[in-house]
C-alpha positions as CSV (number, residue, x, y, z in Angstrom):
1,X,31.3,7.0,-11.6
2,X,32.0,10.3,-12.9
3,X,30.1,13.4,-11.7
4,X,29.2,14.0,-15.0
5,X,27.0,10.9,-15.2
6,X,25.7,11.3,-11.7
7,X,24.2,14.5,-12.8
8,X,20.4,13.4,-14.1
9,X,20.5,10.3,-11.6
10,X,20.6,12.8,-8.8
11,X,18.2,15.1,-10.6
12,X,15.7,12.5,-10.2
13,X,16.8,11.4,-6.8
14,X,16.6,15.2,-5.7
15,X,12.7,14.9,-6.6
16,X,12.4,11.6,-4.8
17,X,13.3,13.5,-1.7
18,X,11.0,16.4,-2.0
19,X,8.0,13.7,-2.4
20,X,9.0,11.7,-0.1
21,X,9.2,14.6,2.8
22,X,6.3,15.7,1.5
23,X,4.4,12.5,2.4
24,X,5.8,12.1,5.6
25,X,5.0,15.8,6.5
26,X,1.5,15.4,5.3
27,X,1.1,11.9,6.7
28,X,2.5,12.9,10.1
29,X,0.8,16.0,10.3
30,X,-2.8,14.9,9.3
31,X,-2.5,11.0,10.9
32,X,-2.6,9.2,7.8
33,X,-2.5,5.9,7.8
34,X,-4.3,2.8,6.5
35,X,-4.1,0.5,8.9
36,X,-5.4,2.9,11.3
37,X,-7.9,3.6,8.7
38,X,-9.3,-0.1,9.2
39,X,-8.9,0.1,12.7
40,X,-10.6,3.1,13.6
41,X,-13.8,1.4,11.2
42,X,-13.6,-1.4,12.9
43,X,-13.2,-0.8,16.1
44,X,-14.6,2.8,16.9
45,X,-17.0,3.1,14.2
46,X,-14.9,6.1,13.0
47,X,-14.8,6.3,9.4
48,X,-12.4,9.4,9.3
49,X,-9.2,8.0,8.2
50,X,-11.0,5.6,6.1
51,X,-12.0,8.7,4.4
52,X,-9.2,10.3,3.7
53,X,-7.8,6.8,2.0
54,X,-10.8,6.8,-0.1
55,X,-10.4,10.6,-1.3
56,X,-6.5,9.7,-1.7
57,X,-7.4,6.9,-4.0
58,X,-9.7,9.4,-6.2
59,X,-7.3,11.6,-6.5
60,X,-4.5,9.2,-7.6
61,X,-7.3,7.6,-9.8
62,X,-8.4,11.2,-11.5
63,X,-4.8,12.8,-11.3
64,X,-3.6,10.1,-13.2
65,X,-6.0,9.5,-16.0
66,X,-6.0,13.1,-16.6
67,X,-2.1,13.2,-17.4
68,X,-2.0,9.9,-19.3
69,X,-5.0,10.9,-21.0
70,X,-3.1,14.6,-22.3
71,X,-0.1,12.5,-23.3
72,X,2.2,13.2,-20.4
73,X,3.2,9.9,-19.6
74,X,2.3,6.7,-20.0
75,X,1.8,4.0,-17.1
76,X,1.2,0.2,-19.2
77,X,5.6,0.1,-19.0
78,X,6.2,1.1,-15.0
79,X,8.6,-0.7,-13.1
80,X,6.3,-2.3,-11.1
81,X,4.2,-3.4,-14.0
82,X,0.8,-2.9,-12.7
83,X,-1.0,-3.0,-15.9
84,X,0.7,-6.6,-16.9
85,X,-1.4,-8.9,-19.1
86,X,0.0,-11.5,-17.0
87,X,-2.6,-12.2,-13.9
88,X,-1.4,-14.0,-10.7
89,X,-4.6,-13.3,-9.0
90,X,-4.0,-15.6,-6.0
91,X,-1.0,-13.9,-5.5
92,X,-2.1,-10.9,-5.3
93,X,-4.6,-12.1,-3.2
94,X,-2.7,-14.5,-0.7
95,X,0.1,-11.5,-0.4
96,X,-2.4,-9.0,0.3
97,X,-3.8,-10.7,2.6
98,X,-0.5,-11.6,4.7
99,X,0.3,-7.3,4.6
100,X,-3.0,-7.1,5.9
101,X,-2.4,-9.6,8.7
102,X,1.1,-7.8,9.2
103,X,0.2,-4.5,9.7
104,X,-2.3,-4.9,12.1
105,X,0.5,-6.9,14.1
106,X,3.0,-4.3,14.1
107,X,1.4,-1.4,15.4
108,X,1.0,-0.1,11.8
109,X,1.1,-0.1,7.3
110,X,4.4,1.0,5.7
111,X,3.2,4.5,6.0
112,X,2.4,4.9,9.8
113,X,5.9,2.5,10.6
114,X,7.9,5.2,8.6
115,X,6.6,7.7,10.5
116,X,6.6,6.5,13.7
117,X,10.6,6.4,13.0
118,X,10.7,10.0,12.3
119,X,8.5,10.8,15.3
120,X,11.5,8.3,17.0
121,X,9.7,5.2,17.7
122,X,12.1,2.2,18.1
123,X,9.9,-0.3,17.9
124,X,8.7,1.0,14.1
125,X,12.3,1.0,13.3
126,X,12.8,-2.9,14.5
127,X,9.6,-3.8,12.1
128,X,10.6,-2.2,9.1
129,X,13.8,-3.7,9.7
130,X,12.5,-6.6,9.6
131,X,10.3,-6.3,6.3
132,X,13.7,-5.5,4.8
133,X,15.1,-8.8,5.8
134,X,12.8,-10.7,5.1
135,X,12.1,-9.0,1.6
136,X,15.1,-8.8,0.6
137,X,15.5,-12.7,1.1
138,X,13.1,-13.0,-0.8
139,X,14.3,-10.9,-4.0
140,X,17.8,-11.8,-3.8
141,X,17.7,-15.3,-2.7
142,X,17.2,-17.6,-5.7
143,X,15.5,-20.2,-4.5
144,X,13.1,-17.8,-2.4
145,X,13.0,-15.7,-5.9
146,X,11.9,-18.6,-7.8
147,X,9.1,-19.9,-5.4
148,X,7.8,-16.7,-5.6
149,X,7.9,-16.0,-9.2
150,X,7.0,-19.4,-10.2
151,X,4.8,-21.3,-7.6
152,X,3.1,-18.7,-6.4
153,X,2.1,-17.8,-9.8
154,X,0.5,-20.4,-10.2
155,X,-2.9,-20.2,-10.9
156,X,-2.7,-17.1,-12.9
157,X,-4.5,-16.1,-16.1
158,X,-3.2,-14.0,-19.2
159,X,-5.3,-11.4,-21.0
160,X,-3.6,-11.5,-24.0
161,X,-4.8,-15.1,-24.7
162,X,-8.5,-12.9,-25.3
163,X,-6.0,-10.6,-27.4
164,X,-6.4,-8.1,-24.4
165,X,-3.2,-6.3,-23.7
166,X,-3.4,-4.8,-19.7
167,X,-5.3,-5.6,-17.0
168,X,-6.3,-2.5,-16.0
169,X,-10.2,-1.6,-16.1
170,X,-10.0,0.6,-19.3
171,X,-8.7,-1.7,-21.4
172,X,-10.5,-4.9,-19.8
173,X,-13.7,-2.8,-21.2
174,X,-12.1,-1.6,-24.2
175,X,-11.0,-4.8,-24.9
176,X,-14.6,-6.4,-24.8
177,X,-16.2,-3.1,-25.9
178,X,-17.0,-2.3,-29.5
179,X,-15.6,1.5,-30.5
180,X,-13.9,3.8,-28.2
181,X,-10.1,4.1,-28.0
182,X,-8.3,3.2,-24.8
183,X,-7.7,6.1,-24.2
184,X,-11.0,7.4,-23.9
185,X,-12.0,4.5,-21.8
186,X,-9.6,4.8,-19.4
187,X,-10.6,8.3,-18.7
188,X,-14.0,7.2,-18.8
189,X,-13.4,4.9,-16.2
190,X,-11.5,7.0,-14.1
191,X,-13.9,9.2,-13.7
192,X,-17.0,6.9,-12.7
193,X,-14.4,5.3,-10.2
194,X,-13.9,8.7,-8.9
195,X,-17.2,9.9,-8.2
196,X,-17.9,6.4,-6.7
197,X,-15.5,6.9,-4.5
198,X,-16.1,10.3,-3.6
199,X,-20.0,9.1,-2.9
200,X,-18.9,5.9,-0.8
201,X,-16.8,8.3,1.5
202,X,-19.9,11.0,1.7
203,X,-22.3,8.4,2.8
204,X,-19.8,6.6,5.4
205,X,-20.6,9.0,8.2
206,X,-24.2,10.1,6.3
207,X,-23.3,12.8,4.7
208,X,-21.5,14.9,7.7
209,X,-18.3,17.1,6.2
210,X,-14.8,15.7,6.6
211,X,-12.3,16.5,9.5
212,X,-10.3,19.1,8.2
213,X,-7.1,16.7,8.8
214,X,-8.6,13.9,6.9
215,X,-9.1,16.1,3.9
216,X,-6.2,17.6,3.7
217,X,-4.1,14.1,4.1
218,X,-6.6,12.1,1.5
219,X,-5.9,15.2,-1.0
220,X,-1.8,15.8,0.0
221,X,-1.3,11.7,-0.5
222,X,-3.2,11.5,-3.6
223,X,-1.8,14.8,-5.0
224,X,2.0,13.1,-3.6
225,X,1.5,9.7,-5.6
226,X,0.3,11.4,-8.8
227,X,4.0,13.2,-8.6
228,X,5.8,10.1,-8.1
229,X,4.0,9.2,-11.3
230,X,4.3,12.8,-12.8
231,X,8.2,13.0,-11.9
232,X,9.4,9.7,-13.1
233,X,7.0,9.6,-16.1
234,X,6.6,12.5,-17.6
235,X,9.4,13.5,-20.7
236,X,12.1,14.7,-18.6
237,X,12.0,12.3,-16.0
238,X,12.6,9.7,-19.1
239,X,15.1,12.1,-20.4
240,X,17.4,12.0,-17.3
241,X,17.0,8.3,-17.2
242,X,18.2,7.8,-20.6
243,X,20.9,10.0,-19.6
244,X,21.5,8.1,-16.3
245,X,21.7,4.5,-18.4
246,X,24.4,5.6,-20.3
247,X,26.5,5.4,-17.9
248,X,29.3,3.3,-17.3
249,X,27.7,2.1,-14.3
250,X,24.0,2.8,-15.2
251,X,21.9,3.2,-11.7
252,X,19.6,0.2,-10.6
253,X,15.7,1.1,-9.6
254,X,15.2,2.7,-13.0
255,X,11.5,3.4,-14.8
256,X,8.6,5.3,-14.2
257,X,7.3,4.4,-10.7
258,X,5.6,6.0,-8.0
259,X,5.8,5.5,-3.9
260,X,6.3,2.0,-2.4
261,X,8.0,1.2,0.9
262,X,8.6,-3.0,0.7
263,X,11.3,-3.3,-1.9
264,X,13.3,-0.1,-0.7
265,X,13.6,-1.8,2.5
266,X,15.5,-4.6,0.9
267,X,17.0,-2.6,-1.6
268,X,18.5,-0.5,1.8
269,X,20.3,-3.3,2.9
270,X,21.6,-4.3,-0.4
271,X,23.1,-1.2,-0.2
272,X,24.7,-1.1,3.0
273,X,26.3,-4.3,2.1
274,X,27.6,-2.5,-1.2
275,X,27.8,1.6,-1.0
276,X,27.4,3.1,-4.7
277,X,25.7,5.7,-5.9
278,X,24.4,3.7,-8.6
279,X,22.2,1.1,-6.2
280,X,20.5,4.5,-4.5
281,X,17.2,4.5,-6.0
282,X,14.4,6.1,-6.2
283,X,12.0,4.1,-3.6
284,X,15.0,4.3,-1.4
285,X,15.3,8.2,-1.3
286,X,12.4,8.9,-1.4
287,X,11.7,6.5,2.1
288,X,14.5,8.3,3.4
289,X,12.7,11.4,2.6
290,X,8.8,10.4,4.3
291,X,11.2,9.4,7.4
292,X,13.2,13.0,7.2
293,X,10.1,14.4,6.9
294,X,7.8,12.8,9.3
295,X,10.6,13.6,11.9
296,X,10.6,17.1,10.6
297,X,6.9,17.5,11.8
298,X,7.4,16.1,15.0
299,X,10.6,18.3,15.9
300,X,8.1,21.7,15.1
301,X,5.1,19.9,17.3
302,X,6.8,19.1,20.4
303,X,6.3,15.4,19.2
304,X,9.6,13.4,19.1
305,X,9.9,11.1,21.6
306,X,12.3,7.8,21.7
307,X,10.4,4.9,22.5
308,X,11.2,1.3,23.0
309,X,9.7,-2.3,23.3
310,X,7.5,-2.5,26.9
311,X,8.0,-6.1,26.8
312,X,8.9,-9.2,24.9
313,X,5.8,-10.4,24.0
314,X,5.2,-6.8,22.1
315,X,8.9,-7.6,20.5
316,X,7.7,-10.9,19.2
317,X,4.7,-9.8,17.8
318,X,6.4,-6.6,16.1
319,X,8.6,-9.8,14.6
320,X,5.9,-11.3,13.5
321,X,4.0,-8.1,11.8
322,X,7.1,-7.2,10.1
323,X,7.8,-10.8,8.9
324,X,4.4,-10.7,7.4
325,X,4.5,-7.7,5.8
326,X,8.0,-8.3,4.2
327,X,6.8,-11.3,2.8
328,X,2.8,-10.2,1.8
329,X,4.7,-7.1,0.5
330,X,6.6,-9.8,-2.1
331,X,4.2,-11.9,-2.5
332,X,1.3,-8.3,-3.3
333,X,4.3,-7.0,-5.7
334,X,3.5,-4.0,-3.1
335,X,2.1,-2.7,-0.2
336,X,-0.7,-0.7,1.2
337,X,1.3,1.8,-0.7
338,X,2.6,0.4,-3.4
339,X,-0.7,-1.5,-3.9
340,X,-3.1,0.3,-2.3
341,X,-1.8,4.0,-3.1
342,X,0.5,3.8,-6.6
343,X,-0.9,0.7,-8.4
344,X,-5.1,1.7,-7.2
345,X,-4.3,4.9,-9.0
346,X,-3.8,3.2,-12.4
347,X,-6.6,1.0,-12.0
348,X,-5.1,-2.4,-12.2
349,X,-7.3,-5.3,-11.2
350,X,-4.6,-6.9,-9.6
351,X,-3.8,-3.8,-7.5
352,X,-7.4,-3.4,-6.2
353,X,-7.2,-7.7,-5.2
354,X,-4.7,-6.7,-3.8
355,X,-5.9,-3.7,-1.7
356,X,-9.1,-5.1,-1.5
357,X,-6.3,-8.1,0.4
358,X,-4.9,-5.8,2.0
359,X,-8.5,-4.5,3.9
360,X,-9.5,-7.9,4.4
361,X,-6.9,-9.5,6.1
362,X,-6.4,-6.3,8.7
363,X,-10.3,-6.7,9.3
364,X,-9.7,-10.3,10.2
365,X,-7.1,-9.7,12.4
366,X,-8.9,-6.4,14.2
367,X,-12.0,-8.6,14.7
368,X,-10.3,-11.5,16.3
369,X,-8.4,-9.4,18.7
370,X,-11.4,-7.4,19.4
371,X,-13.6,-10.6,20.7
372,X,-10.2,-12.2,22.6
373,X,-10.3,-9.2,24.5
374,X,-14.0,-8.8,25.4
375,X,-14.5,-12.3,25.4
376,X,-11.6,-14.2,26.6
377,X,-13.5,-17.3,27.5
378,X,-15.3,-17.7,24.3
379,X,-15.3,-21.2,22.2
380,X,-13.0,-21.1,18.6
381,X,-16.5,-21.7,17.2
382,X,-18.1,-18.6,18.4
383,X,-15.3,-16.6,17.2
384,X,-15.8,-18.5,13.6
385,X,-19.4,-17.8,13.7
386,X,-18.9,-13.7,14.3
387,X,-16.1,-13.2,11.8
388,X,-18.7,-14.8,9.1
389,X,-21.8,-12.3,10.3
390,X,-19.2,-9.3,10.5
391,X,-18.7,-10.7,7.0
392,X,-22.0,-11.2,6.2
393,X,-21.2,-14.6,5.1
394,X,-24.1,-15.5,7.3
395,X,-27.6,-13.8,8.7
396,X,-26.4,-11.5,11.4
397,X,-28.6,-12.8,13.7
398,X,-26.1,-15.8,14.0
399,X,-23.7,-13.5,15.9
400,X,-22.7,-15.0,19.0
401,X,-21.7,-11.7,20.6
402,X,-24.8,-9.4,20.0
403,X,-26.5,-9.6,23.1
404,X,-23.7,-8.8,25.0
405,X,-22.9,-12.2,27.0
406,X,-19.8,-12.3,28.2
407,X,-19.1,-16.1,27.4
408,X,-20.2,-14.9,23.9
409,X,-22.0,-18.2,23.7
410,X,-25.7,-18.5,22.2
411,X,-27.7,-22.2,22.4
412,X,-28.3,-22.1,19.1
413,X,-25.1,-20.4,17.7
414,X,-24.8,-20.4,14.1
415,X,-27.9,-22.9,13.2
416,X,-30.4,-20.0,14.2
């Protein structure tokens, strides 16, 4: 294409870069991450980085509601469309649950893998390469494209058949609501979301102040995703892609978006099979950029070090994570970023299913690792029975491993 239509396309791109290093920086810098989040809760009791993805959240959630509410862009047409009034719950649920399950396998979320590549962590590299195979198979593969799209579908609900036009919270209530514009509810919203959260994340460790690291990633991240949003959204970002489409050879990845690291990975290899300038999007850049910038970090820190597989089992399980996520990532329409970062902040139910997936299935797979290794000897029921009192499906005092026995067998186990 001529230079003279690459011009706003590479405007936009040049931002994607600056946010993306700007996440990895901050991520790297502060330890971000949200599978670490769940695993330091789960298994240490530490509710630090748990708190920082909480304050990220709010900050998404407030930044956002703020702009849309002043008219500076408007989220219900993204390209991932959060706010559809088409509602796959199951999906979101069953893929969230699979990223969950994924993460936890492969030594970390989207976030933490990219990083670990720019700290020069081989094994991170292998997983992520892997989520791109496997996602991109199932984008770009019909048949894959179709089960997803279709089956999995399947049950869904629509929100416009109770003339309800998004699923996002301020127009579920607006829609039911007598009065009010959107608008105004969606602000409304945003705001008791925001202090909720901010509440929740003060009482986790009763009351005590944040780690200075944690505060300063929850507010970078959420500040980062609201200018993904803000970038892409606002009337210039629209401008340049306007300008972008008219070209002969208009760009893929358009629309206003935010950060999500599943479908770049696919859309990477798509790329290397094809070069152009005009299949270099957004989500791709602005990867390249967290990676760039993560790596950045750990140059200045003394903290780049290349590091490989210690053995095969770790490779096969790595496999395993990345399938997982690749294919949750799909399945989620997005990630513990995508998801849990970009679509949280506009308030989408699906998006919090999702996330709320997401959290659940790392739990799961934290727990059940967590009682293999202390209690190696222990029956499948025993482990059944404390997953549903961590759960609090059942009375805690059904747990099989309170009292410490290392058989983590009780007489009575879950009839007590």
């Amino acid at each position: 294409m001529p230079l003279l239509f690459d011009t706003p396309w590479l405007t936009l791109l040049a931002g994607a870069a600056l946010i993306g290093l700007a996440f990895g920086a901050i991520a790297a810098a502060t330890r971000y991450c949200n599978m670490g989040a769940v695993s330091d809760w789960v298994l240490t009791g530490d509710p630090g980085r748990m708190r920082a993805w909480l304050l990220s959240i709010a900050v998404a959630v407030l930044g956002v509601a703020l702009l849309e509410t002043g008219g500076v862009f408007d989220l219900d047409q993204t390209r991932v469309n959060y706010r559809a009034a088409d509602f796959p719950w199951l999906r979101y649920l069953l893929g969230g649950l699979l990223f969950g399950v994924g993460m936890v396998l492969a030594g970390g979320c989207t976030t933490k893998t990219l990083v670990n590549i720019g700290q020069g962590d081989m094994k991170s590299l292998w997983a992520y390469a892997v989520v791109g195979v496997t996602a991109a198979g199932l984008l770009y593969w019909p048949e894959a494209r179709w089960f997803v799209d279709q089956t999995l579908a399947w049950p869904h609900f629509s929100f416009e058949a109770i003339s309800i036009g998004h699923q996002d919270l301020g127009a579920l209530l607006a829609g039911i609501t007598p009065g009010g514009s959107l608008k105004h509810w969606r602000l409304a919203i945003a705001l008791v979301v925001t202090v909720g959260l901010l509440a929740w994340l003060w009482r986790m460790d009763h009351g005590q102040r944040m780690r200075r690291a944690d505060a300063i990633g929850g507010l970078g991240i959420g500040l980062v995703i609201t200018a993904g949003w803000l970038w892409t959204g606002s009337p210039m970002g629209q401008a340049l892609m306007s300008e972008a489409a008219l070209a002969f050879d208009p760009p893929k990845g358009t629309g206003t978006q935010s950060l999500s690291f599943v479908a770049p990975a696919a859309e990477v290899l798509r790329l290397a099979e094809a070069p152009a300038l005009g299949l270099v999007t957004f989500g791709i850049v602005a990867m390249l950029g967290v990676i760039v910038g993560a790596g950045m970090w750990a140059v200045v820190r003394g903290h780049f070090r290349l590091q490989g597989f210690r053995a095969w089992s770790q490779f096969g399980t790595y496999s395993i994570g990345g399938l997982l996520m690749g294919t949750g990532g799909i399945i989620a329409m997005g990630c513990s970023v995508g998801q849990g970062l970009s679509g949280a902040s506009t308030l989408a139910l699906g998006s919090l299913i999702a996330l709320g997936g997401i959290v659940l299935g790392a739990f799961v797979t934290l727990k059940i690792m967590l009682y293999r290794a202390l209690y190696p000897e222990s029956r499948r029921r025993s482990l059944t029975c404390a997953l549903l009192a961590d759960l609090r499906l059942i009375p805690r005092r059904c747990h099989p491993f309170r009292d410490e026995d290392p058989t983590g067998e009780r007489p009575s186990g879950c009839s007590r």
